[in-house]
C-alpha positions in Angstrom: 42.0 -20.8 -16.7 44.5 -21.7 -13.9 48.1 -21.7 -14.7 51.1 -23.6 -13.1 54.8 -22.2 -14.9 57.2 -25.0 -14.9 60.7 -23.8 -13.7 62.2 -23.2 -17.1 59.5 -20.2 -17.0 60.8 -17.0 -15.3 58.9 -16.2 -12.2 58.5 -12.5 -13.3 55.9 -14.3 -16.0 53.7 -15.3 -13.3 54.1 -11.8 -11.7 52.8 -10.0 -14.8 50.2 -12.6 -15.1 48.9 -11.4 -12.1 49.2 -7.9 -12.9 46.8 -8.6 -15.9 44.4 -11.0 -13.5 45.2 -14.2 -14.4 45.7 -16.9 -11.8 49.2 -18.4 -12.4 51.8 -19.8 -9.5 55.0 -20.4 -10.6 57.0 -24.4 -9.3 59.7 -21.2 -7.9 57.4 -19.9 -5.4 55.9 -23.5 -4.8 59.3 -25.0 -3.8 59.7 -27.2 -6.5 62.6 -26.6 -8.2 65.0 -29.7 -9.5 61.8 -31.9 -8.5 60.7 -34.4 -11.6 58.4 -33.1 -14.4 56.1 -35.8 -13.0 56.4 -34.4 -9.9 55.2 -30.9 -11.0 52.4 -32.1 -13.7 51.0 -33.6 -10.2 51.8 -30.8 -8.4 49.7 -28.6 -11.5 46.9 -31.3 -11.5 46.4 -31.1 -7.8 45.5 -27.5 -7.7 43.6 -28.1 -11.0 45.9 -25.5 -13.1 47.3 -26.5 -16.7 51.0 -26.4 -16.8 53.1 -24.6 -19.0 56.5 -25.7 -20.0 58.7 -25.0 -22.6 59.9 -28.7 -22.2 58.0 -30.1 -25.0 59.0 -34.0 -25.4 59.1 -34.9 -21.5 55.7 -33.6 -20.8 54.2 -35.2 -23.8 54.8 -38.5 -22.9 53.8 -37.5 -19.4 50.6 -36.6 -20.5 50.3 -40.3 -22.4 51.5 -41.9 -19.4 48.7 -39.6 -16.7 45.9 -40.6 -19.6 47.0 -43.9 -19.7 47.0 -44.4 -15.6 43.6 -42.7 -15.9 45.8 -40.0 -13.7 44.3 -36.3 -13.0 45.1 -33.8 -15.5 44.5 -30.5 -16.6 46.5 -29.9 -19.9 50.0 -28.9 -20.7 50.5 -25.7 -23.0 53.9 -25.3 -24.7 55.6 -22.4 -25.2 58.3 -23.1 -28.3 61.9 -21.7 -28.0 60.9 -19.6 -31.2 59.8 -17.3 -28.1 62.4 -15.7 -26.3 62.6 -16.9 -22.7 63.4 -13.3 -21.6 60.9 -11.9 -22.8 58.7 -11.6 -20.1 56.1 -9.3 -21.1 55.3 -11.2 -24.7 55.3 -14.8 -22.8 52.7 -13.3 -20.3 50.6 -11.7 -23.2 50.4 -15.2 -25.3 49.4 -16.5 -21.9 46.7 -13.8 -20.6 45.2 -14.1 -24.3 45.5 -17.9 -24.2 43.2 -17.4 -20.7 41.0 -15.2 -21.8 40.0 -18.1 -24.8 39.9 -21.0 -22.3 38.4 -19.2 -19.3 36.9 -22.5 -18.0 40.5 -24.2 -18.3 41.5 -27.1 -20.8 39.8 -30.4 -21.4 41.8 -33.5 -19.6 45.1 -34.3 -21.6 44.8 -31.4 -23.7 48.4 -30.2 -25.1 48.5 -26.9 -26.5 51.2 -24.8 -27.9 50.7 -21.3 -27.5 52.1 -19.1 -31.1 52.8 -15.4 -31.8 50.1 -15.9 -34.3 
């Protein structure tokens, strides 16, 4: 699994998702802050890694729009507000255990939300 954190996601998340070995870049590194969410689910599809958001409605019709155009994707997985944005360490934990069940990525135009359960 390949992960792509949309800016609403703290960079430090990607950090500890490193620290744990899972391969994550975050749009803040990348440069692509106040670009479109089309703009980063292409930016995500290009380097093959499924995007994670905590923008739920935008990037579900942007995934019916990619599947519709027959555009590349490789999944969006949510991350609800019922999980603190600040807390860093439990976002990267849902995530790394998320991984580790999907170690060959998500199907095209999958959307997953990732729970404390």
């Amino acid at each position: 699994m390949k992960y792509y954190l949309d800016e609403d996601i703290s960079p430090k998340v990607t950090e500890l998702l490193r620290g744990m070995g899972v391969d994550a870049v975050s749009a803040h590194e990348k440069g692509m802050l106040g670009v479109s969410d089309e703009e980063q689910l292409i930016a995500a599809s290009t380097e093959e890694r499924a995007l994670v958001t905590r923008n739920r409605d935008d990037f579900i019709m942007l995934t019916v729009r990619f599947f519709e155009g027959l555009k590349p994707h490789h999944g969006v997985i949510i991350i609800p507000h019922s999980i603190p944005g600040s807390n860093f360490s439990l976002l990267a934990g849902l995530l790394s255990e998320h991984a580790q069940k999907h170690p060959e990525g998500l199907d095209p135009y999958t959307i997953e939300f990732v729970s404390r359960v």
